[in-house]
DRENLOTI-310314 format. One record per residue: z, x, y of N, C-alpha, C, O, CB in turn. Coordinates in steps of 0.02 Angstrom, whole numbers. Glycine has a CB too. Example, Ala and Ser with C-alpha at 12.3 -4.5 7.8 and 13.67 -1.06 7.14 Angstrom:
2
R      nup    neast   nnorth     caup   caeast   canorth      cup    ceast   cnorth      oup    oeast   onorth     cbup   cbeast   cbnorth
R      390      660     -284      390      615      -225      390      660     -165      423      712     -166      452      565      -224
R      354      642     -112      357      684       -53      394      645        2      402      670       57      286      704       -30
***
This chain:
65
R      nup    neast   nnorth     caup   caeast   canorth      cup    ceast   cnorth      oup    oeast   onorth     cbup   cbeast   cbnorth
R      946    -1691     -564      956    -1668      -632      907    -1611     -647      849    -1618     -628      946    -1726      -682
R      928    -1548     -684      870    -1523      -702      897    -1537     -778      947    -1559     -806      848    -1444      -673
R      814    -1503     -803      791    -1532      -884      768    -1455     -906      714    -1431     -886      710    -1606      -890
R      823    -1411     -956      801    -1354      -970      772    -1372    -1043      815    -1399    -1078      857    -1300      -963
R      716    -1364    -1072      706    -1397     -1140      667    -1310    -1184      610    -1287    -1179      634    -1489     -1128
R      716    -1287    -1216      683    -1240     -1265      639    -1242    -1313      641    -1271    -1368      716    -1220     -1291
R      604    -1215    -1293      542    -1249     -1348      535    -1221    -1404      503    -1256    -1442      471    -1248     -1327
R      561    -1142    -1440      602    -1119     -1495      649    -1176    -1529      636    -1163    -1588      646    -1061     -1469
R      683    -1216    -1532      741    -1220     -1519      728    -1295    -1554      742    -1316    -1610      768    -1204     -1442
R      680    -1338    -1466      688    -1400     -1484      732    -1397    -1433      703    -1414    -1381      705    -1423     -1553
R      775    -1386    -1426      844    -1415     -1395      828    -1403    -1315      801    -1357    -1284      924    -1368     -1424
R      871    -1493    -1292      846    -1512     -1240      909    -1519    -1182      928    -1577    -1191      806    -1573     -1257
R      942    -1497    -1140      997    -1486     -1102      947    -1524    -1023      894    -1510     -994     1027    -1387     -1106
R     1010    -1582    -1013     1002    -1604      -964     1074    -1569     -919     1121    -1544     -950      990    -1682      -976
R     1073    -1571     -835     1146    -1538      -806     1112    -1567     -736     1053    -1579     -723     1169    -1431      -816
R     1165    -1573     -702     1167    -1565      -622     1161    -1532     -618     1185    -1485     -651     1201    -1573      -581
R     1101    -1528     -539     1090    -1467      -478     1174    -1440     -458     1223    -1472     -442     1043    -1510      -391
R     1165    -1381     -465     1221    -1343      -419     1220    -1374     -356     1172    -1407     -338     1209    -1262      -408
R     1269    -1366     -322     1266    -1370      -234     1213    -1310     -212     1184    -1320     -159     1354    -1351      -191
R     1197    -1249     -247     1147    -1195      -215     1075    -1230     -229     1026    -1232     -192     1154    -1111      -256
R     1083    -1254     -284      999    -1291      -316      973    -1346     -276      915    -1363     -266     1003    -1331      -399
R     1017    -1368     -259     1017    -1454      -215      996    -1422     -138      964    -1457      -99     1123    -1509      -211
R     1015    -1358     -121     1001    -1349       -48      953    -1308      -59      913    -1311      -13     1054    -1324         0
R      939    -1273      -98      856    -1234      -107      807    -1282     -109      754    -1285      -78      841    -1190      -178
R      839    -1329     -162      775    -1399      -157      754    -1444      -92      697    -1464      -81      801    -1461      -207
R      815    -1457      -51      793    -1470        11      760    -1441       53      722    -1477       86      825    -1480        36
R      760    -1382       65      734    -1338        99      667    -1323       74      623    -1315      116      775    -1286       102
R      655    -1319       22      572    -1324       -17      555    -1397       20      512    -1398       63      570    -1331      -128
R      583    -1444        5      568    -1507        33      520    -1502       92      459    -1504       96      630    -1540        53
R      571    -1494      139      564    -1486       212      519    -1425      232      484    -1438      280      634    -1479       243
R      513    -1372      212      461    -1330       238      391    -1354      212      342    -1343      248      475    -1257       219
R      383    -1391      142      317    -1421       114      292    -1494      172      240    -1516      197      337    -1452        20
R      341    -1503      172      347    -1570       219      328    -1538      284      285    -1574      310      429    -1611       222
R      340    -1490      320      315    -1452       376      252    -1416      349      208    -1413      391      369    -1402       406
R      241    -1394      302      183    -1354       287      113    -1426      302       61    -1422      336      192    -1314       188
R      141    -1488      260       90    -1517       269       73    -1556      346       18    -1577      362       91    -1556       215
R      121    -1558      376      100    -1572       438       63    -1520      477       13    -1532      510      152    -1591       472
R       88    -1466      471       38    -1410       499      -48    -1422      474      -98    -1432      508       68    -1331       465
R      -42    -1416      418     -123    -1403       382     -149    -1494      416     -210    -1504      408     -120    -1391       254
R     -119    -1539      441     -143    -1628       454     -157    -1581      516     -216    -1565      521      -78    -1719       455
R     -114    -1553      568     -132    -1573       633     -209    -1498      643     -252    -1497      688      -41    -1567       698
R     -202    -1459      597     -254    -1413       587     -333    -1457      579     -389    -1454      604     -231    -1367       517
R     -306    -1486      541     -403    -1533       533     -409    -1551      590     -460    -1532      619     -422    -1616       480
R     -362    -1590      626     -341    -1633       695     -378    -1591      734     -428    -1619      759     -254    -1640       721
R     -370    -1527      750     -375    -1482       789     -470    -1470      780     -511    -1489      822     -316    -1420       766
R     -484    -1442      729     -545    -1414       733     -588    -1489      728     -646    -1489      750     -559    -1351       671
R     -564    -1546      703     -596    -1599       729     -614    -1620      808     -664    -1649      827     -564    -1642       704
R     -565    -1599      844     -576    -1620       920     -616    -1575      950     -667    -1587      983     -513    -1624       964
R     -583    -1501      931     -663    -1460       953     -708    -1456      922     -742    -1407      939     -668    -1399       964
R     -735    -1491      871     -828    -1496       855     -831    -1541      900     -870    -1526      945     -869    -1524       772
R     -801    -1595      907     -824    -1651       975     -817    -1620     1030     -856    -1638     1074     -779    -1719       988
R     -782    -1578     1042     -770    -1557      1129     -844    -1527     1130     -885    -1549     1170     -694    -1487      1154
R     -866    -1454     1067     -925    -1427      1081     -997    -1475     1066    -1053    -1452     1078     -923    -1365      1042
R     -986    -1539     1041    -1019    -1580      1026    -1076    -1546      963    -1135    -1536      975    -1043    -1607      1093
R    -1049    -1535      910    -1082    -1524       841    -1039    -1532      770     -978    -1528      767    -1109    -1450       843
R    -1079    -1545      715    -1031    -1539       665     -992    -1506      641     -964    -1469      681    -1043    -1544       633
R     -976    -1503      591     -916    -1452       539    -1005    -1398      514    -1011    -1339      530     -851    -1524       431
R    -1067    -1439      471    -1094    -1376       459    -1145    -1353      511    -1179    -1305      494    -1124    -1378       393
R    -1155    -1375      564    -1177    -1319       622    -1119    -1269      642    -1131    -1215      668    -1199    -1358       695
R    -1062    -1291      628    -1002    -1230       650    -1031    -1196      607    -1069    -1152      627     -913    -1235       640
R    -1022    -1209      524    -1028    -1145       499    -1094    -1107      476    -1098    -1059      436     -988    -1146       450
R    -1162    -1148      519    -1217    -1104       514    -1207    -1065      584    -1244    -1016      589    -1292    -1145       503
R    -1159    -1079      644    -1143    -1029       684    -1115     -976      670    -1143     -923      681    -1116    -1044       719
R    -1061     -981      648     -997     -930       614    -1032     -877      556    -1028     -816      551     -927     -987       565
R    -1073     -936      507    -1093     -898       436    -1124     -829      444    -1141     -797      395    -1149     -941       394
***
């Protein structure tokens, strides 16, 4: 459902997703849903190499800084 609510107006219009709205919304879905697996396996990642180089997150970044 979307909820268009004018706030001039007051007036509050409820309607069904189009078939275009319903597949834009999935697709937001699914790339957020991929975005956040990316940014999980990213911590994943720089977590295994502070252990591989054997130091923390802030000795990385008094290295880097």
């Amino acid at each position: 459902m979307i909820r268009i609510h004018d706030i001039a107006t007051g007036e509050v219009i409820d309607r069904e997703m189009t078939a275009t709205e319903v597949k834009e919304r999935n697709e937001e879905m699914a790339k957020s849903a991929l975005d956040k697996k990316a940014a999980e396996q990213n911590v994943k990642d720089k977590e295994a190499l502070l252990t591989k180089l054997g130091i923390t997150a802030e000795e990385a970044v008094l290295l880097l800084g």
